[in-house]
N, CA, C and O of each residue as an XYZ file, in Angstrom:
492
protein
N      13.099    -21.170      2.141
C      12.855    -19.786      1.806
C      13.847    -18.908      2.544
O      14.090    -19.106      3.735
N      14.442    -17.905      1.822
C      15.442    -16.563      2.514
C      14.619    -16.201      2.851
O      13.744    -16.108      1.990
N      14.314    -15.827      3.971
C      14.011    -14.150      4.831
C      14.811    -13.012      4.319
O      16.041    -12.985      4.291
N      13.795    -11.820      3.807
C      14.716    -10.563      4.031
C      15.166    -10.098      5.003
O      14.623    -10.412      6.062
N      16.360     -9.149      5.034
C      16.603     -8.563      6.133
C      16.061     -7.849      6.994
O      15.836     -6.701      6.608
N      15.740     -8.106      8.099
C      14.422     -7.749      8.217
C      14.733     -6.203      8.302
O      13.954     -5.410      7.774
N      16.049     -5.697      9.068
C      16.229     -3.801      8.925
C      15.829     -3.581      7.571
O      15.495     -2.467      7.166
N      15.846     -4.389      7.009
C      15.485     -3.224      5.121
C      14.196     -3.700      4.665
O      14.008     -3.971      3.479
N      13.210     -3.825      5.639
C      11.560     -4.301      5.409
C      11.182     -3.206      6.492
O      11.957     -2.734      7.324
N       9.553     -2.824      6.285
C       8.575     -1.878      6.985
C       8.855     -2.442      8.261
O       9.552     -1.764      9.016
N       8.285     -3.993      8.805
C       8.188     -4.603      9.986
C       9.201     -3.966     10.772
O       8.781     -3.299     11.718
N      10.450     -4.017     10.596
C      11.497     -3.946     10.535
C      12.143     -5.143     11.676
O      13.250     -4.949     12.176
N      11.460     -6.181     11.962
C      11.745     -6.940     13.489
C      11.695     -8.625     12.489
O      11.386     -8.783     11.308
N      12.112     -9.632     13.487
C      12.144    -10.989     12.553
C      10.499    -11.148     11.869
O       9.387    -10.730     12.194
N      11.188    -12.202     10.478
C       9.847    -12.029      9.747
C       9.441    -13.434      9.829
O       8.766    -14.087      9.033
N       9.948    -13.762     10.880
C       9.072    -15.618     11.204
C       8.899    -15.837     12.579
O       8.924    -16.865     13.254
N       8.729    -14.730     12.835
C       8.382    -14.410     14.483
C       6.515    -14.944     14.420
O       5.966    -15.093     13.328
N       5.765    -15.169     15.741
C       4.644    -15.434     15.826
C       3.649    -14.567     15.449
O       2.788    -14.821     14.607
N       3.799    -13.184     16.283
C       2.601    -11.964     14.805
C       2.762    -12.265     13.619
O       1.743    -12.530     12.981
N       4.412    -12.338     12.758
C       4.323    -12.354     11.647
C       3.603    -14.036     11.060
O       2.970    -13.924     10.010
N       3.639    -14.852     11.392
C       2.999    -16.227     11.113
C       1.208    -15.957     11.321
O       0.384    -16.397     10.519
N       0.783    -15.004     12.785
C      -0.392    -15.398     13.040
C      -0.835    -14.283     11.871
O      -1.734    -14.820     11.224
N      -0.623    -13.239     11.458
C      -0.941    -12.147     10.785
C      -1.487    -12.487      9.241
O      -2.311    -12.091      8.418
N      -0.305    -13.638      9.453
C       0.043    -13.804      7.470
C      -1.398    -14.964      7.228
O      -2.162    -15.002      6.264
N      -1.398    -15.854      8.515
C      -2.669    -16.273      8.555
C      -3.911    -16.186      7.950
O      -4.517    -16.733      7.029
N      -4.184    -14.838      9.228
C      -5.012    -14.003      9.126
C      -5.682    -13.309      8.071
O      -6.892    -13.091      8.019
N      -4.641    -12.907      7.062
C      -4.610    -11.860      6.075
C      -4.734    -12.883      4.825
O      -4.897    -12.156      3.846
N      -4.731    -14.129      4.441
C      -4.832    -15.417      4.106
C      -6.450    -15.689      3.764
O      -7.079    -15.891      2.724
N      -6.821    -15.580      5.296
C      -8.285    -16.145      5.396
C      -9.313    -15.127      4.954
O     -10.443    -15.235      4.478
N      -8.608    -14.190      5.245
C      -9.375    -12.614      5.211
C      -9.617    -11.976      3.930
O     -10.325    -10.998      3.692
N      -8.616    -12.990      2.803
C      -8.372    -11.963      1.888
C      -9.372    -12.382      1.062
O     -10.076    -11.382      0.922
N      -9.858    -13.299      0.417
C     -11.046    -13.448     -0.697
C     -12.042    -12.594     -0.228
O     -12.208    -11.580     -0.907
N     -12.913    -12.767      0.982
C     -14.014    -12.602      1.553
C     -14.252    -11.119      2.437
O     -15.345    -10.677      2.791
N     -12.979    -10.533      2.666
C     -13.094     -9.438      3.227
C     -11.895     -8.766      3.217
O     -11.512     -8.288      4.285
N     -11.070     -8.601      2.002
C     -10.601     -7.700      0.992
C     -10.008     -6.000      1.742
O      -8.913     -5.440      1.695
N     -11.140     -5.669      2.297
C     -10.706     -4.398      2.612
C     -10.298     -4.618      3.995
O      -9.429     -3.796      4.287
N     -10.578     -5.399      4.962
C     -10.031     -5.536      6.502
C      -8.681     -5.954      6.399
O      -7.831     -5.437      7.123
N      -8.319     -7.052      5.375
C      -7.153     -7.595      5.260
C      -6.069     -6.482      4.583
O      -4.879     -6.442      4.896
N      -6.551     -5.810      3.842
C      -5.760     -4.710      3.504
C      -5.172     -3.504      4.561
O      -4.045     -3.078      4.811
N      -6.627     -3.169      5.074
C      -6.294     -2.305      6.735
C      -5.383     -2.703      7.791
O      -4.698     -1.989      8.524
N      -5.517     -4.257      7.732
C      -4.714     -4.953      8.491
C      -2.819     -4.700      8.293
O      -1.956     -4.455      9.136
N      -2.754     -4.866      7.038
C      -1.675     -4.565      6.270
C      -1.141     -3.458      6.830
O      -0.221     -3.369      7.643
N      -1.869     -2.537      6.271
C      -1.205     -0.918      5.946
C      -0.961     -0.455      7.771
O      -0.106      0.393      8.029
N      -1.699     -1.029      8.800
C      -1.518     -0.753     10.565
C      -0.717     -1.225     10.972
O      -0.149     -0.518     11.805
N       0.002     -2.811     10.730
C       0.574     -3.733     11.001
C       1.680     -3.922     10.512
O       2.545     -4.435     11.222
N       1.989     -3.537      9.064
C       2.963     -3.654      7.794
C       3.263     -5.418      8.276
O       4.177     -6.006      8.855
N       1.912     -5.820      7.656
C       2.008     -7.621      7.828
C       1.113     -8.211      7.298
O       0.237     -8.721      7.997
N       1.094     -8.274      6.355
C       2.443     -9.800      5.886
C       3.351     -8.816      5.093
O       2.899     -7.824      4.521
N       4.712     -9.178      5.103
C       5.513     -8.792      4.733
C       5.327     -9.207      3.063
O       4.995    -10.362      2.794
N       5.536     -8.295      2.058
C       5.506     -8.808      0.525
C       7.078     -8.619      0.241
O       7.912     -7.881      0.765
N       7.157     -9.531     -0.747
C       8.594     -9.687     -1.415
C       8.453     -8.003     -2.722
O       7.510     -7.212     -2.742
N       8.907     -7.986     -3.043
C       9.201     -6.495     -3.962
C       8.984     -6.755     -5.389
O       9.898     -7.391     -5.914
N       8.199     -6.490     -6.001
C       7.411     -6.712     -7.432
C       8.448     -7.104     -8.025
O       9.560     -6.962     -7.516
N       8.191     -7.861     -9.617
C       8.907     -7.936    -10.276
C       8.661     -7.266    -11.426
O       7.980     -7.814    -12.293
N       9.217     -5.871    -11.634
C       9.162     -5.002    -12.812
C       9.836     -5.934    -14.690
O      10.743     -6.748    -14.863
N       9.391     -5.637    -15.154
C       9.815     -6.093    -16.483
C       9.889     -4.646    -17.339
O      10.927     -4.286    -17.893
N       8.323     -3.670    -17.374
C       8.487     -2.749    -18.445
C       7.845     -1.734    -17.185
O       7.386     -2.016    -16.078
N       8.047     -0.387    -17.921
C       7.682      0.421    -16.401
C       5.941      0.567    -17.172
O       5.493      0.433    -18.311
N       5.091      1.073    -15.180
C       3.832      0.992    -15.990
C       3.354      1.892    -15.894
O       3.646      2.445    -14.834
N       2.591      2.501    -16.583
C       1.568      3.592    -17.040
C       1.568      4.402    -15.743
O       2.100      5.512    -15.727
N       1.052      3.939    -14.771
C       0.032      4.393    -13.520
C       1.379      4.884    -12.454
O       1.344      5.804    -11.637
N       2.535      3.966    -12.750
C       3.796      3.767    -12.093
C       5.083      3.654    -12.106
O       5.920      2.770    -11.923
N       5.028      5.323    -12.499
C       6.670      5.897    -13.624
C       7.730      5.599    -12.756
O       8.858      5.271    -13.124
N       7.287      5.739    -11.409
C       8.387      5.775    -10.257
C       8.897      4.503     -9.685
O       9.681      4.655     -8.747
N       8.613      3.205    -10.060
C       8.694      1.960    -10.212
C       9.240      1.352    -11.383
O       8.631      1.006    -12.395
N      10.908      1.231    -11.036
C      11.894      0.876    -12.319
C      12.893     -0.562    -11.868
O      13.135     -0.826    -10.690
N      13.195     -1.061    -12.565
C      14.071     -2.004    -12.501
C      14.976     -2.065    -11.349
O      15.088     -2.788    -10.359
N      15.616     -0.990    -11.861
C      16.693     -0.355    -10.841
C      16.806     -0.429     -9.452
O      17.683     -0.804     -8.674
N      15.268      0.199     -9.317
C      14.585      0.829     -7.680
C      14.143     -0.336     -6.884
O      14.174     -0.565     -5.675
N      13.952     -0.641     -7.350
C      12.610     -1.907     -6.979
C      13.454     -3.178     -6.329
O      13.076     -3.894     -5.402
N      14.513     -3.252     -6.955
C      15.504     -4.424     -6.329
C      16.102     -4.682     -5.028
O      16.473     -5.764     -4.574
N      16.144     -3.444     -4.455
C      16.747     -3.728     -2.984
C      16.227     -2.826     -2.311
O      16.886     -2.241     -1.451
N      15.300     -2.610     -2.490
C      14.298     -1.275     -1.504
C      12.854     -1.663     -1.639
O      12.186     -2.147     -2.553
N      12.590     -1.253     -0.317
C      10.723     -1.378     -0.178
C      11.022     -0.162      0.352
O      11.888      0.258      1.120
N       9.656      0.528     -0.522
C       8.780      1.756     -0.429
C       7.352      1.892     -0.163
O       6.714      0.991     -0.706
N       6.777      2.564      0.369
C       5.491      2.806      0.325
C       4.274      2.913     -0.852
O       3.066      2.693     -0.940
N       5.341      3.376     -1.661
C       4.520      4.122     -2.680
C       4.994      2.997     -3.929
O       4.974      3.268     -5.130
N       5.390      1.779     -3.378
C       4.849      0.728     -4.760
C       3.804     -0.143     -4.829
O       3.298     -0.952     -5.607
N       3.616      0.455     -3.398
C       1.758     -0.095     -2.400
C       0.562      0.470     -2.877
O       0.798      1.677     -2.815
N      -0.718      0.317     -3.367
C      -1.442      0.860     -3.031
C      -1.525      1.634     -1.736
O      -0.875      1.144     -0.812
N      -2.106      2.598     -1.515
C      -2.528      3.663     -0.625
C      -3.680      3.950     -0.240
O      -3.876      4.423      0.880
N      -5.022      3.620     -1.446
C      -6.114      4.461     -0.667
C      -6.797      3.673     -1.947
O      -6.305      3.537     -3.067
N      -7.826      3.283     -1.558
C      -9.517      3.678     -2.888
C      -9.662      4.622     -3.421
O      -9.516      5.680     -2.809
N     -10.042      4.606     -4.913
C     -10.421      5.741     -5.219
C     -11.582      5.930     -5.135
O     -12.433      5.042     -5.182
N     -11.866      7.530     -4.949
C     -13.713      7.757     -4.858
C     -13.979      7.568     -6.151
O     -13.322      7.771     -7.173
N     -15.389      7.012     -5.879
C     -16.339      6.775     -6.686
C     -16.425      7.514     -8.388
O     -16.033      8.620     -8.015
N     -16.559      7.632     -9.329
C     -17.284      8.780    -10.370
C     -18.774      9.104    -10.020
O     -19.296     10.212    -10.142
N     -19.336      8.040     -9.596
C     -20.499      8.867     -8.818
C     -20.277      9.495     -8.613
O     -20.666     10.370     -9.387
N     -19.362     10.059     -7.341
C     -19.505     11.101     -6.937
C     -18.675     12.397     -7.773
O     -18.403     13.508     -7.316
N     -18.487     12.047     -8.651
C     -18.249     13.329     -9.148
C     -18.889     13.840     -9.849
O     -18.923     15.033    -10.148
N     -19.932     12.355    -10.469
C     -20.982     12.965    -11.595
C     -21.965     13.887    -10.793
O     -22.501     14.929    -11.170
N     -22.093     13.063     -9.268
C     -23.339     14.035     -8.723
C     -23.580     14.573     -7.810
O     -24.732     14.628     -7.379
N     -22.425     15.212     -7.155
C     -21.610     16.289     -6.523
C     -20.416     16.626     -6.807
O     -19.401     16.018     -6.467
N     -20.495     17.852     -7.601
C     -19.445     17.815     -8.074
C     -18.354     18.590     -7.682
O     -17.164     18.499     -7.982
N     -19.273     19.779     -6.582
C     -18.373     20.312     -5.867
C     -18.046     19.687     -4.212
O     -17.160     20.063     -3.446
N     -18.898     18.816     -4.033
C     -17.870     17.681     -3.057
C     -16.816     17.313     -3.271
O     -15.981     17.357     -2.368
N     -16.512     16.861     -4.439
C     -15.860     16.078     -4.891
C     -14.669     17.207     -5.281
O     -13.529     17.092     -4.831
N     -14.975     18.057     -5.967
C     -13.531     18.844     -5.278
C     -13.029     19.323     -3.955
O     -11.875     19.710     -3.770
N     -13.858     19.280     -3.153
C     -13.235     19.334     -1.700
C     -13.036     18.124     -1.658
O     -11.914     17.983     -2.143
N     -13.456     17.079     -1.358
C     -12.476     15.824     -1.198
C     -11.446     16.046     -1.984
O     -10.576     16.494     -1.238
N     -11.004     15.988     -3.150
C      -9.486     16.301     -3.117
C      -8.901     17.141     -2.713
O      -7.929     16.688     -2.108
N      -8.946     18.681     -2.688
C      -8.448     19.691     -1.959
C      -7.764     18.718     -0.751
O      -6.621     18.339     -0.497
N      -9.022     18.538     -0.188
C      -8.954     17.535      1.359
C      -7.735     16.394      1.315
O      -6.803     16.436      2.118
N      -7.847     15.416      0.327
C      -6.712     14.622     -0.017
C      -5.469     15.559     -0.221
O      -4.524     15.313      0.529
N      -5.314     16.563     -1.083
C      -3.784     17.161     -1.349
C      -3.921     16.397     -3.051
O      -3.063     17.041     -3.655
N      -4.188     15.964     -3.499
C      -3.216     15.264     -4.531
C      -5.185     14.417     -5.692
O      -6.378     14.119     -5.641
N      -4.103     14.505     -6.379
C      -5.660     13.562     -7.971
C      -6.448     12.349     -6.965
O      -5.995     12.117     -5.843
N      -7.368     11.794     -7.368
C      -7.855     10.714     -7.522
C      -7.095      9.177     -7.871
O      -7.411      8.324     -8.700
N      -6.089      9.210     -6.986
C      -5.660      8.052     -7.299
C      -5.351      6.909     -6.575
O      -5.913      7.022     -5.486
N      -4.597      5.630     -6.651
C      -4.833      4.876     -5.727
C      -3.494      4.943     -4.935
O      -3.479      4.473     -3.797
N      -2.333      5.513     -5.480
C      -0.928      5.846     -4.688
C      -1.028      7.688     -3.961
O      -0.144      8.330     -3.394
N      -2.077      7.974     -4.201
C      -1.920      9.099     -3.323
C      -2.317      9.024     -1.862
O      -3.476      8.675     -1.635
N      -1.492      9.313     -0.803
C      -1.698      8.629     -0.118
C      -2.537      9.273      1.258
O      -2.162     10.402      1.575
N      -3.320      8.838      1.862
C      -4.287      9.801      2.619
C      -3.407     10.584      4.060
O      -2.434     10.269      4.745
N      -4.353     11.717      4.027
C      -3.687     12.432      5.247
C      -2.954     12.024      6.529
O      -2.034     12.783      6.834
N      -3.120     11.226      7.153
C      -3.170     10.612      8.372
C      -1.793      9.407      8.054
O      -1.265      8.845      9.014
N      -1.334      9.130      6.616
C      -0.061      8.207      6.545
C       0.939      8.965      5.520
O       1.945      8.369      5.136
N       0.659     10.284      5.077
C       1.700     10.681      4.719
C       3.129     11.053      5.461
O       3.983     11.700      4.854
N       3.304     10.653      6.655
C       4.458     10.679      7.355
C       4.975      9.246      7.103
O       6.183      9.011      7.095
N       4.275      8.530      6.949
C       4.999      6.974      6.614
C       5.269      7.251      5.245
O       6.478      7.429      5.392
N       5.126      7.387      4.300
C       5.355      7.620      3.165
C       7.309      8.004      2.825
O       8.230      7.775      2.040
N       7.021      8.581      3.838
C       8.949      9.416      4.171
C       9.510      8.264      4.468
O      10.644      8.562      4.093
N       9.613      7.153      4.856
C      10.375      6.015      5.089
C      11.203      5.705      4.175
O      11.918      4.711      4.301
């Protein structure tokens, strides 16, 4: 297997170093059964390192994800970002639910990305 470079990955440090082995582990065992820790793990850690999608047609949800782009760049924003809330809650608060977005900045979606990591986003 090539290693990417690691300067042009999030980690940005070697990607067969021991965090990155014990992490990828981790995130391995974690992932059927507890889904959302292994994800948290991810997005704190930027580990396990993912290889960069393979685009074919652009998609619906993800205009900003092209052939082009996608080939020699990792971005944030070809990541998921966040859960979306519920429709519960919009069916039955409905003016919560517009302050939670106010609160977010941005729609209901899963690339918008929450307050507290929109400075990573700028990477």
């Amino acid at each position: 297997y090539k290693y990417p470079v690691a300067s042009e990955t999030f980690y940005g440090k070697n990607l067969n170093d021991q965090l990155s082995k014990i992490i990828t582990q981790k995130y391995i065992a974690q992932l059927p059964w507890l889904p959302l820790e292994a994800w948290c793990d991810h997005r704190r850690l930027e580990l396990p390192f993912f290889d960069n999608v393979a685009v074919d047609n652009p998609l619906s949800r993800m205009s900003w994800l092209t052939k082009e782009n996608v080939k020699n760049s990792q971005k944030y924003n070809f990541f998921p970002q966040r859960l979306r809330y519920p429709s519960s809650l919009e069916n039955s608060n409905p003016e919560g639910y517009k302050q939670a977005l106010q609160q977010l900045g941005g729609e209901n979606g899963i690339f918008t990305p929450l307050w507290w990591s929109k400075g990573k986003n700028e990477k």
